[in-house]
N, C-alpha and C positions, 0 to 999 in steps of 0.2 A: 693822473699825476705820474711824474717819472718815480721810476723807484729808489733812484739814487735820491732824491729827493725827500720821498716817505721812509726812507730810512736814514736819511740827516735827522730829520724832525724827530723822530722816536729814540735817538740819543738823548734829547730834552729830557725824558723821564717826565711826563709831565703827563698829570689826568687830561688836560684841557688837548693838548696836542695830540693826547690819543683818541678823544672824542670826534675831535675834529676831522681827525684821518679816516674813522667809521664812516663817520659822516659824507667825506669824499667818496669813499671807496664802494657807498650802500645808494648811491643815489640812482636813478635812473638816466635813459640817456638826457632826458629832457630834461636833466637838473630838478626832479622833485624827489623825493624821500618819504618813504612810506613806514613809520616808525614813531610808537610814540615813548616818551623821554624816559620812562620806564624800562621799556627794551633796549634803548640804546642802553644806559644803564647798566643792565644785566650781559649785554653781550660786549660792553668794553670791561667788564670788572670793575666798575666804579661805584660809588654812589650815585644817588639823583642826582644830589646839588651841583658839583662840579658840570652836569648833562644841560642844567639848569642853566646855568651863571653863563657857559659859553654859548647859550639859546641865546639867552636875554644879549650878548654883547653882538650874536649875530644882527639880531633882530634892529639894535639900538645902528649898526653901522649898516642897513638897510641890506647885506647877503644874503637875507633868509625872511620870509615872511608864510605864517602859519596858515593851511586852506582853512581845515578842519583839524580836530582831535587827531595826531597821527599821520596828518600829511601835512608836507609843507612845500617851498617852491625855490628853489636855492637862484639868487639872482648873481648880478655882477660877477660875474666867476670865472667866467670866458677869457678873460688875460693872465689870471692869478696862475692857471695850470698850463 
């Protein structure tokens, strides 16, 4: 992600945006992410829920789907960045 960009978005003030930016920034090159919603959690300063809520709206607009406990596999993402 460009930086100009990840620092538009972090004007938001926004738990969900900040998650989300972890999320970009923690994945591997092949788009999976090795973290379970605990740790993300704890390493964005947030609570679960909010780590939670934008899982589930990943999950519901099909960008993310869970392997196992702690991995997942970040899809459709190749145009967004």
């Amino acid at each position: 992600m460009t930086k100009n960009l990840q620092e538009y978005l972090k004007l938001a003030d926004s738990k969900s945006v900040d998650v989300l930016l972890w999320v970009l920034d923690n994945r591997t090159n092949d788009n999976r992410l090795y973290s379970t919603l605990d740790s993300i959690a704890v390493s964005c300063n947030v609570t679960k829920v909010p780590v939670s809520k934008l899982f589930q709206k990943l999950y519901k607009a099909e960008f993310i789907y869970q392997i196992r406990n702690g991995q997942y596999h970040l899809i459709n993402i190749d145009g967004l960045l």
